[in-house]
C-alpha positions as CSV (number, residue, x, y, z in Angstrom):
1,X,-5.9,6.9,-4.0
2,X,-2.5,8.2,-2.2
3,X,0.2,9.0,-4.5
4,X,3.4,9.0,-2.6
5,X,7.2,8.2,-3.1
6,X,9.9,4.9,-2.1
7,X,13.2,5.5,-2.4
8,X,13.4,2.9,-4.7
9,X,17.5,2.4,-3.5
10,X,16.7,2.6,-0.2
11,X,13.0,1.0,-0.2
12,X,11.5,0.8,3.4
13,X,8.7,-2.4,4.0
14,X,8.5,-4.6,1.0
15,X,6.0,-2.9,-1.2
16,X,8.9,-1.6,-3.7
17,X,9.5,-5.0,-4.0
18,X,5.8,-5.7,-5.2
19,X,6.2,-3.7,-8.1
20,X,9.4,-5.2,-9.0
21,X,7.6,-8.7,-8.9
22,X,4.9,-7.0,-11.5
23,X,7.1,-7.5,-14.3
24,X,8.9,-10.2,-16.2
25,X,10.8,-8.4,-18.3
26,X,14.9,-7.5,-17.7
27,X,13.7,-3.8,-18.7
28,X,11.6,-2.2,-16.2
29,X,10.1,1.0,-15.7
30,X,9.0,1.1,-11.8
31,X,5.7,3.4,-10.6
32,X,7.4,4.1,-7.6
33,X,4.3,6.9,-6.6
34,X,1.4,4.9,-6.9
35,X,-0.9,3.6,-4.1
36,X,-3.9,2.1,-6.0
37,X,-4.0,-0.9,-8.2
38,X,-0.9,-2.4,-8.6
39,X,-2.7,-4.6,-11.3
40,X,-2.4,-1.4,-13.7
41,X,1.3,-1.9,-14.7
42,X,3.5,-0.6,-17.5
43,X,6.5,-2.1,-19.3
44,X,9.1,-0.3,-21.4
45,X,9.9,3.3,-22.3
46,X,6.5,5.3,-21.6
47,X,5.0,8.5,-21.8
48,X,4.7,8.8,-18.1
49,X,1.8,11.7,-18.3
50,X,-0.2,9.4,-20.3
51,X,0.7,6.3,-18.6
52,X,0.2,7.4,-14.6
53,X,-3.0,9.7,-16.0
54,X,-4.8,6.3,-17.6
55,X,-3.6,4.1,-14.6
56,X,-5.6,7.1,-12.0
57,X,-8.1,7.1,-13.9
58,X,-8.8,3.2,-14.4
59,X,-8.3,2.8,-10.7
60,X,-11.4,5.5,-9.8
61,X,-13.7,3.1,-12.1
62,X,-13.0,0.3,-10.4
63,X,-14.9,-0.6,-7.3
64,X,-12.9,-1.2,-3.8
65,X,-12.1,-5.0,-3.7
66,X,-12.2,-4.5,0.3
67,X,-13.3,-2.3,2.9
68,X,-10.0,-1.2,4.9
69,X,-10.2,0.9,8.4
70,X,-7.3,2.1,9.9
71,X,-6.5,3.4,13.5
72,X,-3.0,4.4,14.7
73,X,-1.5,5.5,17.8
74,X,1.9,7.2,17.9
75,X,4.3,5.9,20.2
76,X,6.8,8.0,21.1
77,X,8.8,8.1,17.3
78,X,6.9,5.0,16.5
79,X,3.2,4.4,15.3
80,X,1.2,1.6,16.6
81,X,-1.7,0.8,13.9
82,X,-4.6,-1.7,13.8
83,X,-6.1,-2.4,10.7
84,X,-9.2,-4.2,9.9
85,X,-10.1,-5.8,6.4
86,X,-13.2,-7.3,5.2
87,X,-12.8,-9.2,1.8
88,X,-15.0,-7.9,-0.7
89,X,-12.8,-9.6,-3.8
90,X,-14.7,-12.8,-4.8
91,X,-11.5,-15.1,-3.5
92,X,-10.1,-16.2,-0.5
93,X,-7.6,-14.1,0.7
94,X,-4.8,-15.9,2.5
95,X,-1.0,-16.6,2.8
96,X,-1.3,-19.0,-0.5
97,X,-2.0,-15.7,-2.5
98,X,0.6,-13.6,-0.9
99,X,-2.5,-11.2,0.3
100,X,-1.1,-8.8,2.6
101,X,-1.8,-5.5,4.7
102,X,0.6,-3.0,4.3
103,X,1.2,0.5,6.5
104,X,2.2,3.3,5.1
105,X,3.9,6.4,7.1
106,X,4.7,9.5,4.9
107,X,5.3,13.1,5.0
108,X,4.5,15.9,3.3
109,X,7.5,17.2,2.3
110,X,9.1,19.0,-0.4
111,X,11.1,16.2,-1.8
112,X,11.4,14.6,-5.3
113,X,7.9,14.5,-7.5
114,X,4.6,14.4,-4.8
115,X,6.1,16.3,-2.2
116,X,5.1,12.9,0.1
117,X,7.8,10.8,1.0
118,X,7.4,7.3,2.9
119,X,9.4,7.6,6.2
120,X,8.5,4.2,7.4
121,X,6.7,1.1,5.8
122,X,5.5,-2.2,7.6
123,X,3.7,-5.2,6.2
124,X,2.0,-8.5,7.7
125,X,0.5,-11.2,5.2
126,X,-3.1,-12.4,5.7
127,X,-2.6,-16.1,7.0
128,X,-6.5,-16.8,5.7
129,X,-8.3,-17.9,4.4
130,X,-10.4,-14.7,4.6
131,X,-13.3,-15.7,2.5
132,X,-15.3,-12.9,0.7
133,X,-17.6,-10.9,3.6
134,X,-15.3,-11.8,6.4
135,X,-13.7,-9.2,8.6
136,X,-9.8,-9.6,10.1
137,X,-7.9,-7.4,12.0
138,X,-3.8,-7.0,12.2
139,X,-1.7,-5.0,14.5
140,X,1.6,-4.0,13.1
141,X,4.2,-1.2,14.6
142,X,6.9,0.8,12.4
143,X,9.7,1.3,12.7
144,X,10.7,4.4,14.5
145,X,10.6,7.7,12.4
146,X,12.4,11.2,12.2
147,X,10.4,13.1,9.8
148,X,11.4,17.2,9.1
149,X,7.3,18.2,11.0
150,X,5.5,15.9,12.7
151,X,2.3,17.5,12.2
152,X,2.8,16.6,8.5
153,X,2.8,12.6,9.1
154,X,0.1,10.5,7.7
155,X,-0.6,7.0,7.9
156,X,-1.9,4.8,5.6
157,X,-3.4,1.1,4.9
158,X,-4.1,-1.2,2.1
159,X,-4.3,-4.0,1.4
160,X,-3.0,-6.3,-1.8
161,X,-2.8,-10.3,-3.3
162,X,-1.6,-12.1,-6.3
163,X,-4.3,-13.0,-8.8
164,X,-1.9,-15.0,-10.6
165,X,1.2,-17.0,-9.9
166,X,2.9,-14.4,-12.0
167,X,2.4,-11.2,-12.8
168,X,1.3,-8.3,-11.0
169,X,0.0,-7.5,-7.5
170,X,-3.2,-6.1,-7.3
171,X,-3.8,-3.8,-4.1
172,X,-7.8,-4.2,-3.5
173,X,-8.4,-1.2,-0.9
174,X,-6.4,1.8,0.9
175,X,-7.5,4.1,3.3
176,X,-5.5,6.8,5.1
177,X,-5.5,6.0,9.2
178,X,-7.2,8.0,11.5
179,X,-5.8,8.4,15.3
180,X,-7.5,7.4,17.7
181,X,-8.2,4.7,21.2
182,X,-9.8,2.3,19.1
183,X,-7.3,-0.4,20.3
184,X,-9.9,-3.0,21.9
């Protein structure tokens, strides 16, 4: 599990927008810092200590829903990343649940509550049907990126679908990328 931050006025890539699709309510607290399972939602005026601590600690029970790899290449102020996805979920994965790979680019910086900070976000949805065991593999490329220290950028995947026809996302697997060739 990453923990990281979205400017949630400025959001880059759509996962900011996930979240705000979790709830139904008009009053909405939003988990901006959570990579994990966006199935583990809360509504209302919270104790966030309590809230984000049960929400961590649900999310290390659970088994991975997928097995996610990640590769990435930087590009001059861009990353190049290939990300592959087997479905270990017990349902079809495809553009009919909204199941899509997302990558992550943050920093560690000393900004706002987790000292990370999303510089650039990218998503691509799963046109499927990936059926549970199968393996796909999607190329995306962010947008290009001036962080404070380069040698403080990370890259990360996951992977996420909706169980339901409302409700909440649920994100099934993330891994952080690792560079390297593996481009074939």
């Amino acid at each position: 599990m990453v923990l990281i931050e979205q400017d949630v006025d400025h959001p880059l890539g759509n996962r900011v927008w996930r979240w705000w699709a979790a709830f139904d309510d008009n009053y909405v607290i939003l988990p901006m810092v959570m990579v994990g399972s966006g199935y583990q939602i809360s509504n209302g005026p919270v104790d966030f200590y309590t809230t984000y601590k049960n929400m961590i600690e649900a999310e290390k029970a659970r088994p991975p829903l997928a097995d996610v790899s990640a590769y990435y290449q930087r590009v001059g102020n861009h990353f190049d990343v290939r990300v592959a996805v087997t479905n270990k979920s017990g349902v079809e994965l495809s553009y009919t649940n909204q199941a899509t790979v997302h990558v992550l680019v943050y920093e560690d910086a000393k900004v706002n509550i987790t000292g990370r900070f999303v510089r650039a976000a990218t998503a691509t949805q799963i046109p499927g049907p990936l059926a549970h065991g199968q393996t796909a593999s999607f190329d995306l490329t962010t947008a290009d990126i001036t962080p404070l220290d380069w040698s403080k950028v990370y890259v990360i995947a996951l992977v996420d679908y909706l169980p339901q026809p409302t409700g909440p996302y649920d994100t099934l697997q993330a891994a952080v990328a690792v560079e390297g060739q593996d481009f074939a």
